[in-house]
mmCIF file of the C-alpha atoms, coordinates in Angstrom:
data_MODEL
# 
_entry.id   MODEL 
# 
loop_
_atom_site.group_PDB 
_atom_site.id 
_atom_site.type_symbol 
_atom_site.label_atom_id 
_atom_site.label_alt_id 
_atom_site.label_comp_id 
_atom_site.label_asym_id 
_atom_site.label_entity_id 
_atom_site.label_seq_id 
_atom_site.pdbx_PDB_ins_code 
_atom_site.Cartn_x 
_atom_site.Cartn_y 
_atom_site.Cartn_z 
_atom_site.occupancy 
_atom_site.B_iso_or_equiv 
_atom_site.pdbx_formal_charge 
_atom_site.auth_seq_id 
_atom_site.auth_comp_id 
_atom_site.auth_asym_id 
_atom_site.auth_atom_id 
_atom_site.pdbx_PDB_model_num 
ATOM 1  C CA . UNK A 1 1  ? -19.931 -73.576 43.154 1.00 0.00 ? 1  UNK A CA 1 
ATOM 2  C CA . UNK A 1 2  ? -22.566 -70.961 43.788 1.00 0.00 ? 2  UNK A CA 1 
ATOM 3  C CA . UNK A 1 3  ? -22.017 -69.343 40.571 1.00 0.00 ? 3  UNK A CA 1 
ATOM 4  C CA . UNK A 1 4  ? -21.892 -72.258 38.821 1.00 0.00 ? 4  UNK A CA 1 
ATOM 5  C CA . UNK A 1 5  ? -25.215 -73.319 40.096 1.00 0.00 ? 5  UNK A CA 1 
ATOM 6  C CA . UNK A 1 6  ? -27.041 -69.792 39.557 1.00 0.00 ? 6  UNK A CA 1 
ATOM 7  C CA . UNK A 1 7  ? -25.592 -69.384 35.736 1.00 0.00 ? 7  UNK A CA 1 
ATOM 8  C CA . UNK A 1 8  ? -27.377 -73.025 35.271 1.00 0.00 ? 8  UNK A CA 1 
ATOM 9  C CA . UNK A 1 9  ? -30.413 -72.009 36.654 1.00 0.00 ? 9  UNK A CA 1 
ATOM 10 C CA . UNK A 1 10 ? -30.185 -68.888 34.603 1.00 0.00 ? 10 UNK A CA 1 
ATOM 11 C CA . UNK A 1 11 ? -29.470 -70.703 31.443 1.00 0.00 ? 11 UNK A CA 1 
ATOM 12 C CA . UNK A 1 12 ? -31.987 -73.473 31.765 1.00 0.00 ? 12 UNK A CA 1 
ATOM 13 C CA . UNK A 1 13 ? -34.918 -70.974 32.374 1.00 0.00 ? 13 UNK A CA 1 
ATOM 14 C CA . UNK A 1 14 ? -33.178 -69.129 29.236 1.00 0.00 ? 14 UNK A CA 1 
ATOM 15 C CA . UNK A 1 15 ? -33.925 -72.691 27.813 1.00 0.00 ? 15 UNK A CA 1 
ATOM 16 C CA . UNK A 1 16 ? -37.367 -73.323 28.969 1.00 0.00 ? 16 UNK A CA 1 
ATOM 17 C CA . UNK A 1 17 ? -38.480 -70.408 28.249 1.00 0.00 ? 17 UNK A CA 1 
ATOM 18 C CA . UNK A 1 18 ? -37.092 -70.395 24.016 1.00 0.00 ? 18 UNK A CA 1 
ATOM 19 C CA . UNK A 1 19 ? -38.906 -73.628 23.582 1.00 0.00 ? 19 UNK A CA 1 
ATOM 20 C CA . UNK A 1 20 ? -42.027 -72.443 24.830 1.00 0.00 ? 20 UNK A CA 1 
ATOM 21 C CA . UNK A 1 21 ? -41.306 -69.305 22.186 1.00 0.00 ? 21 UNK A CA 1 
ATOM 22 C CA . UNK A 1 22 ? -40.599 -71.198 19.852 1.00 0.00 ? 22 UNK A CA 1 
ATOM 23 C CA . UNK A 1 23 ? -43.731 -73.904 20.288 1.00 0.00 ? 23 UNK A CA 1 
ATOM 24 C CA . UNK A 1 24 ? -45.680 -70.310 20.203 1.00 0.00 ? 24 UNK A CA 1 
ATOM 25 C CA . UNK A 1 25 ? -44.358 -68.988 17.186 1.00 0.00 ? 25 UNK A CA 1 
ATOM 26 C CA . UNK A 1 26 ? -44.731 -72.592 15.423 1.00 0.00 ? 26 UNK A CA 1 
ATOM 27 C CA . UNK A 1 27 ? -48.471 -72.881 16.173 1.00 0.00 ? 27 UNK A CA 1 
ATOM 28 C CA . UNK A 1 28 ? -47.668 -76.206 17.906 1.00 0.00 ? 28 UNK A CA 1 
ATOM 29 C CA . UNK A 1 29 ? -48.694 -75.148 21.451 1.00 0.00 ? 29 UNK A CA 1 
ATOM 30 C CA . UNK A 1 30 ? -52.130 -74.159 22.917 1.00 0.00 ? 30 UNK A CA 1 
ATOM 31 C CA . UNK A 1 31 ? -53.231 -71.547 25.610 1.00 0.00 ? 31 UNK A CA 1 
ATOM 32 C CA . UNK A 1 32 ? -52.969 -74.104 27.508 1.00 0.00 ? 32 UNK A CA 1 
ATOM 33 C CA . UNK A 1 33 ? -50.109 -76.152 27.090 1.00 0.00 ? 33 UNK A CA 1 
ATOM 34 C CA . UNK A 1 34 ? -48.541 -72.947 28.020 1.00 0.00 ? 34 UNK A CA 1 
ATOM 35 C CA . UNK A 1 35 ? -49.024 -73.380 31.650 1.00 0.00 ? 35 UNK A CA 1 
ATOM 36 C CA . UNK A 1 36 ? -47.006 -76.716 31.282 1.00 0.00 ? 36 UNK A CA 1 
ATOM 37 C CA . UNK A 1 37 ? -43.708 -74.367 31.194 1.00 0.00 ? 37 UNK A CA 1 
ATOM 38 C CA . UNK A 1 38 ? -44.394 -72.957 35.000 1.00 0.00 ? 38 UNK A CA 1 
ATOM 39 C CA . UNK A 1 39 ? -43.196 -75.701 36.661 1.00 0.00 ? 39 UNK A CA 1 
ATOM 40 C CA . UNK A 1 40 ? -39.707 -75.940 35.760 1.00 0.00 ? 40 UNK A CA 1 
ATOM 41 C CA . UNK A 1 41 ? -39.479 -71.914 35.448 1.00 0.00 ? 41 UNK A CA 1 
ATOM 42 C CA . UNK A 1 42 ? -40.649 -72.035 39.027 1.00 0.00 ? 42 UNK A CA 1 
ATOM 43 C CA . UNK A 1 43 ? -37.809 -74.309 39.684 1.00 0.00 ? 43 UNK A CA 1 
ATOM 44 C CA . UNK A 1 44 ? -35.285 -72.634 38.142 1.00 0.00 ? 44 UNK A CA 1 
ATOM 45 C CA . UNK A 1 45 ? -35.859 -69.476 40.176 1.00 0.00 ? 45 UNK A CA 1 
ATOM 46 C CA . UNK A 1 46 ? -36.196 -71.351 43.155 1.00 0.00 ? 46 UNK A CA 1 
ATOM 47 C CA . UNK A 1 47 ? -33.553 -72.774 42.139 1.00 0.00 ? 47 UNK A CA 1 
ATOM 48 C CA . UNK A 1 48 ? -31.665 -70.078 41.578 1.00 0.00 ? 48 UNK A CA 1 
ATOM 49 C CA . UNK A 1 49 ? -32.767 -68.113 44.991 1.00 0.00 ? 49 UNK A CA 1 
ATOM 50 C CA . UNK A 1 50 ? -31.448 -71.559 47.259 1.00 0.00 ? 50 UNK A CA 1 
ATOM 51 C CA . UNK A 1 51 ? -28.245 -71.454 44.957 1.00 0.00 ? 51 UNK A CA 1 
ATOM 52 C CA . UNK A 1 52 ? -27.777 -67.679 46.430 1.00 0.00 ? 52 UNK A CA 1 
ATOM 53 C CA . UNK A 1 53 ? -28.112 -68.626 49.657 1.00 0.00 ? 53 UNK A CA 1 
ATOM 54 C CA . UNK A 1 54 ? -25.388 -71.440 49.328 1.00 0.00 ? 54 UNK A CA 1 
ATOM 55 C CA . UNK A 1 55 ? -27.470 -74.600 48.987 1.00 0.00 ? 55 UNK A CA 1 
ATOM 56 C CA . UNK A 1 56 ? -25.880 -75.767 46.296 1.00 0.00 ? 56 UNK A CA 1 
ATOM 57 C CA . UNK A 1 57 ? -26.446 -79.593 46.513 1.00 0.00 ? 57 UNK A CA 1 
ATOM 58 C CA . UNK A 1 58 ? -30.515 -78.452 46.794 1.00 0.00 ? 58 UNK A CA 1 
ATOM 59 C CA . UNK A 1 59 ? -29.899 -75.968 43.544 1.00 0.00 ? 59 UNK A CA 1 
ATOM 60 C CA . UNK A 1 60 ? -28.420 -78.792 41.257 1.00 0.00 ? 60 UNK A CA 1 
ATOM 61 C CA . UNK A 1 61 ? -31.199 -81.426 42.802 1.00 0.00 ? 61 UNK A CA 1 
ATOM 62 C CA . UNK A 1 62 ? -33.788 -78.715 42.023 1.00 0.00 ? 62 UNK A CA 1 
ATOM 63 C CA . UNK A 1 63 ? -31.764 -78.500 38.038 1.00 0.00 ? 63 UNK A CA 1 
ATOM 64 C CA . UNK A 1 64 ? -32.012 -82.409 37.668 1.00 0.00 ? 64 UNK A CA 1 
ATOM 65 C CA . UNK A 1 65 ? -35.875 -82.212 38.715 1.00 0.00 ? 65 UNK A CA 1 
ATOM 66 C CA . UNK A 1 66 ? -35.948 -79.311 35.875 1.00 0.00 ? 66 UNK A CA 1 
ATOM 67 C CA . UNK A 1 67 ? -34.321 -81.925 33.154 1.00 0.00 ? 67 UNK A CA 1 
ATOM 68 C CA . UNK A 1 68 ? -36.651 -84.546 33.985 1.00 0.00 ? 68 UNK A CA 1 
ATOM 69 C CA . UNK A 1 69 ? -39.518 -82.743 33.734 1.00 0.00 ? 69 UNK A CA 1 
ATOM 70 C CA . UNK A 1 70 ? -38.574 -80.853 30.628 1.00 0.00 ? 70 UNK A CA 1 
ATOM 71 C CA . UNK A 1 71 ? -37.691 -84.539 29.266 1.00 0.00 ? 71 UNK A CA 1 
ATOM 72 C CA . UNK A 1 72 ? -40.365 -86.197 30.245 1.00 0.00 ? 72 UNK A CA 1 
ATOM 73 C CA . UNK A 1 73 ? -43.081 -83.502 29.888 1.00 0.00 ? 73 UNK A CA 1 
ATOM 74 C CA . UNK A 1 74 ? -42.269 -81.068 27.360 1.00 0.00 ? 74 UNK A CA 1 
ATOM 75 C CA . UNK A 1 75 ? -40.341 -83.223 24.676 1.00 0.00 ? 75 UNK A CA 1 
ATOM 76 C CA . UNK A 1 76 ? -37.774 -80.649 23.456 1.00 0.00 ? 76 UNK A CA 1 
ATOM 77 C CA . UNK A 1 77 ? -36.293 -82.994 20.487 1.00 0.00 ? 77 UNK A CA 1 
ATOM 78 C CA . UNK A 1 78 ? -39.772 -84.171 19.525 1.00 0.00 ? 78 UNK A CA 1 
ATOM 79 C CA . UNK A 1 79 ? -39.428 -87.840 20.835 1.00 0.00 ? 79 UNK A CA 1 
ATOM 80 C CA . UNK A 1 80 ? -42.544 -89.758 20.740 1.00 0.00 ? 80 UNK A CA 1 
ATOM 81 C CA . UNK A 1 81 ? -43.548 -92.439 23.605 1.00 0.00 ? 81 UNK A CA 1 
ATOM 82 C CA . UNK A 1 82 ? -43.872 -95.842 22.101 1.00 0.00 ? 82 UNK A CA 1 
ATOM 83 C CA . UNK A 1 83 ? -48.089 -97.763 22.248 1.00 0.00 ? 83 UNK A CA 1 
# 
């Protein structure tokens, strides 16, 4: 499951990584809402790094962290909290 674990870490930061691009490009992010997408990078590598070194149940706790975070923090699909 090791591999599985590092080619979701790999593809996740991939992830991460095009929406901040793509927030860029779009004008819709600031200087600094970019340091909002360190966090889960971070944990993606770590990620990543624990997945190496056969921790897998720690890797995929690490991903789920990484899915709320980019769900609750960064908003990929635009989805607006209600008042």
């Amino acid at each position: 499951m090791t591999a599985i674990c590092e080619w979701l870490a790999l593809a996740m930061l991939a992830g991460v990584g095009l929406l901040g691009v793509q927030r860029l490009l779009a004008r819709r992010l600031s200087s600094a809402g970019l340091f909002q997408y360190i966090p889960p990078s971070m944990a993606c590598l770590i990620a990543a790094f624990v997945a190496l070194r056969g921790r897998d149940a720690l890797a995929l706790v690490l991903l789920a962290v990484v899915l709320a975070y980019v769900g609750g923090v960064l908003k990929p699909f635009g989805f607006k909290s209600q008042p």
